[in-house]
N, C-alpha and C positions, 0 to 999 in steps of 0.2 A: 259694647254696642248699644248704640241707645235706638228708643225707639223717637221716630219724626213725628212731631209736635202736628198734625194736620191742619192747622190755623195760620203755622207760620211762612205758609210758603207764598210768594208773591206772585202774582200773573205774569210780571217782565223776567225780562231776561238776567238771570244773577250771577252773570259774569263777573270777576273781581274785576276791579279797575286799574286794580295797581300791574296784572298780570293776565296778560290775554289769553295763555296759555291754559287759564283754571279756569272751570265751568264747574258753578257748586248747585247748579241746578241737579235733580234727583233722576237718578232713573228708574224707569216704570218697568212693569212687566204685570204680565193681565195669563189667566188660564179659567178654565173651566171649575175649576174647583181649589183642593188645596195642594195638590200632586205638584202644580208650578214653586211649590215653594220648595221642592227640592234641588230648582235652579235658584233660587234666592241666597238658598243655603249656599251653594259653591259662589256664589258669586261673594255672598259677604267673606268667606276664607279666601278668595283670592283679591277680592276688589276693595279691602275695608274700609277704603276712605272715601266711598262714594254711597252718597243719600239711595234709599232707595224708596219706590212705592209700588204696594201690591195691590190688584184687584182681582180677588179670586168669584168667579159668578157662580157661588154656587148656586145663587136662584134656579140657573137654568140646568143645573149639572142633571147628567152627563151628556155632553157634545156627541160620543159616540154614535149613538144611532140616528141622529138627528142628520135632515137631507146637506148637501153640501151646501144650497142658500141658505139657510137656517144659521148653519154654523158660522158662514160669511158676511150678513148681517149680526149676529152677535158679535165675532170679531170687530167689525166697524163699530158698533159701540161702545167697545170695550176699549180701543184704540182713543176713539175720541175724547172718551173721559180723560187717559192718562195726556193725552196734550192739553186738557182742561188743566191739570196739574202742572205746566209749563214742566214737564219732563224733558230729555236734552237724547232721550233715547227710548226706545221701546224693544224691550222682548216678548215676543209669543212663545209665551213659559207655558206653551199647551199645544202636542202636537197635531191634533187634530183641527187646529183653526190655522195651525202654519200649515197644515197641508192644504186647507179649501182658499185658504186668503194672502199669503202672505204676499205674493206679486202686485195682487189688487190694492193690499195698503200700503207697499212702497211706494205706486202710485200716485197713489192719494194723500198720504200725508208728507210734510215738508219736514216733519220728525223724522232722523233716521228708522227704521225698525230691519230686525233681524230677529228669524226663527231658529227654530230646534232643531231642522230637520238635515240639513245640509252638512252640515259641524258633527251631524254623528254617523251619514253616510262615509264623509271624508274619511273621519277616524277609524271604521270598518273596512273599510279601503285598502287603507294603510295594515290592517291590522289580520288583516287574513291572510292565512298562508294557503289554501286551499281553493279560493275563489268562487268558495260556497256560503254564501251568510244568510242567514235566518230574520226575520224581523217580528217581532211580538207588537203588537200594536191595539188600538181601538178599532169598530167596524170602518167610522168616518176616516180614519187615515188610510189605513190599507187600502177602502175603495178607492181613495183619492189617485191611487198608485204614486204620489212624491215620495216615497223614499224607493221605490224601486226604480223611476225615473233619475233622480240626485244620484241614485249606485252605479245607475247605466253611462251617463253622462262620465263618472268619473273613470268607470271600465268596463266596457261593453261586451266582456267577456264574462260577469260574472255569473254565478246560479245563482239563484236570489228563492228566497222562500218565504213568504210571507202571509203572515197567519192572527185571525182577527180572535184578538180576547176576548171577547164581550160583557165576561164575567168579574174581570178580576177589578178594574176601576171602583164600582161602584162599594165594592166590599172592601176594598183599600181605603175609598175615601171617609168610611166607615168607622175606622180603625181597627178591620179584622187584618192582619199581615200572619197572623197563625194557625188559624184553626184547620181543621179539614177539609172542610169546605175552601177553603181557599188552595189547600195543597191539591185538591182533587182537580179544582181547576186549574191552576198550575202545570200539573202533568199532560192535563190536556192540550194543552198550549206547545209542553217543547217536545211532545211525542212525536207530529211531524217532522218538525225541525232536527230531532237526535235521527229520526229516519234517513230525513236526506243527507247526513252527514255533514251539518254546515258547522263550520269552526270558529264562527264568528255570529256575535246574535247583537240587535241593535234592539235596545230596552225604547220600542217606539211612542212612550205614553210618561209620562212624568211623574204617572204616580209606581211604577214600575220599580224602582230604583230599592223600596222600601222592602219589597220580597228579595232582594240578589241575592241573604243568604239561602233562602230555599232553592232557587234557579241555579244557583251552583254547583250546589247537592246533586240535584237531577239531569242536568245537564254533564256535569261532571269537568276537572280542572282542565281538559282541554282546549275547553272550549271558551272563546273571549266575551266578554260582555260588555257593550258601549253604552257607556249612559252619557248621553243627550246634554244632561243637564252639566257635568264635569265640561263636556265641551264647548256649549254655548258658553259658558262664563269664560274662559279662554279665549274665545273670538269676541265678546265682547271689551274682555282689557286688549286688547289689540287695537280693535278700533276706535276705543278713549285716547290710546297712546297717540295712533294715525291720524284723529281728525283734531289733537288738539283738546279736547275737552275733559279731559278729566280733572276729578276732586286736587285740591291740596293733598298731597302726601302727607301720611304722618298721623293725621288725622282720625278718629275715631268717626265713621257714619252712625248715621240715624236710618230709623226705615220703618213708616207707618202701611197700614194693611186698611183696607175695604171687602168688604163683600157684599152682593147681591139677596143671597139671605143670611140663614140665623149667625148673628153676629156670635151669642158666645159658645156654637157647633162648632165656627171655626176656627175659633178659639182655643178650643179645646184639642180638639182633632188637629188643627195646623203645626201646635208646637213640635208635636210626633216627628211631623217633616221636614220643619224648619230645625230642629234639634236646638232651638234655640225660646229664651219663654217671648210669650208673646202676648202682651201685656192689655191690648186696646185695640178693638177692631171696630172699625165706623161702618154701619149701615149705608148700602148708599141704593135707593129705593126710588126705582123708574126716573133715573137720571137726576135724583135729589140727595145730598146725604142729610142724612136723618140728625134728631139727636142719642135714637137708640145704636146704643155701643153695647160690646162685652169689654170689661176690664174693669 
């Protein structure tokens, strides 16, 4: 997997010519910090021949407590950049801006976009046998109520429990995934939810995915864990397949990274989540990118 060259990408449209069916323009995907790269991550194992670009804000991290306008303007700028990028697709690889915004920016932009939130209700759905499910989230989404609205919509029979982190993002995006401190809040977190007996828990936050083995521990093996990030990349090759646009097959992708602040933070702290090394990150500074990079 290489990383994408951020110079070489064109403003038009990079459909092959020879074949209507391939669209080798890139796809975006924009989160609050580096937690979205744990959808990037499934996405390059499922989707490898499609370009990819990230814009993670960690400027503004974390979305969490921030009012729902707040989050929904930053959304909108973060969207607008990756159509700067003539991307052919957009994910909101952060669930707290798919919970304030995502209707608003199907709206608005002519780019398709698709969020997190819907893809791991469905999967929870599907996926309980009790019709009790738990959701661990940030403050900004839980208030949002989208993922308890997306569960109702799919079965309006369910319990639904849903219970605001507030702690854990910020020390994930950190790189603490083991200390005490993180286990303590942890427990805090699925102690409701093991109370109400829910058999099914939705990992609502993207950076989530990096504690599952402790959440499993404490939770314990009967209980399901949906991550978000597994299933958006799912509905996303679906929708490549559906609308026609996807990379040449075969092919090896490329996939350059942006962020809002310290380039070589995210750098550092992103490979963790991308499981993957990550060579060069562009600064991109009040709607400018810079020439300070990490790599």
């Amino acid at each position: 997997m290489e990383e994408r060259d951020a110079t070489s990408r064109s403003g038009g449209n990079d459909r092959d010519p020879e074949d209507s069916s391939v669209d080798t323009r890139p796809v975006g995907l924009f989160d609050s910090g580096v937690g979205g790269l744990t959808v990037l991550h499934e996405c390059l194992v499922g989707l490898p021949s499609e370009d990819y670009v990230y814009l993670g804000d960690t400027g503004a991290f974390p979305y969490g407590p921030k009012s729902l306008e707040e989050v929904r303007a930053l959304a909108f700028r973060n969207a607008a950049f990756l159509v700067e990028q003539d991307v052919k697709l957009i994910i909101v690889a952060c669930n707290s801006a798919a919970s304030a915004a995502l209707p608003q920016l199907q709206e608005a932009f002519e780019t398709p976009v698709v969020g997190v939130v819907m893809p791991g209700a469905r999967a929870a759905v599907q996926e309980t046998r009790n019709r009790r499910v738990g959701i661990m989230a940030t403050e900004a989404t839980v208030r949002s109520g989208s993922y308890q609205q997306a569960l109702r919509s799919l079965d309006a029979g369910l319990d639904i429990f849903p219970v605001a982190c507030s702690r854990l993002a910020p020390m994930i995006q950190d790189g603490d995934v083991f200390s005490e401190e993180v286990e303590e809040a942890v427990r805090a977190c699925v102690r409701p939810i093991k109370e109400a007996g829910a058999d099914t828990v939705i990992l609502g936050c993207t950076h989530f995915p990096l504690i599952s083995p402790m959440l499993r521990r404490l939770l314990g093996p009967r209980v399901s864990l949906i991550n978000s990030a597994e299933e958006i990349a799912r509905e996303v090759g679906e929708i490549l397949e559906r609308k026609g646009i996807g990379n040449l097959p075969g092919r090896e992708g490329a996939y350059s990274f942006y962020a809002t602040g310290d380039p070589e933070a995210f750098r550092r702290v992103g490979a963790r989540f991308l499981q993957l090394p990550i060579r060069e990150v562009h600064l991109w500074d009040a709607g400018v990118v810079t020439d300070r990079q990490a790599g």
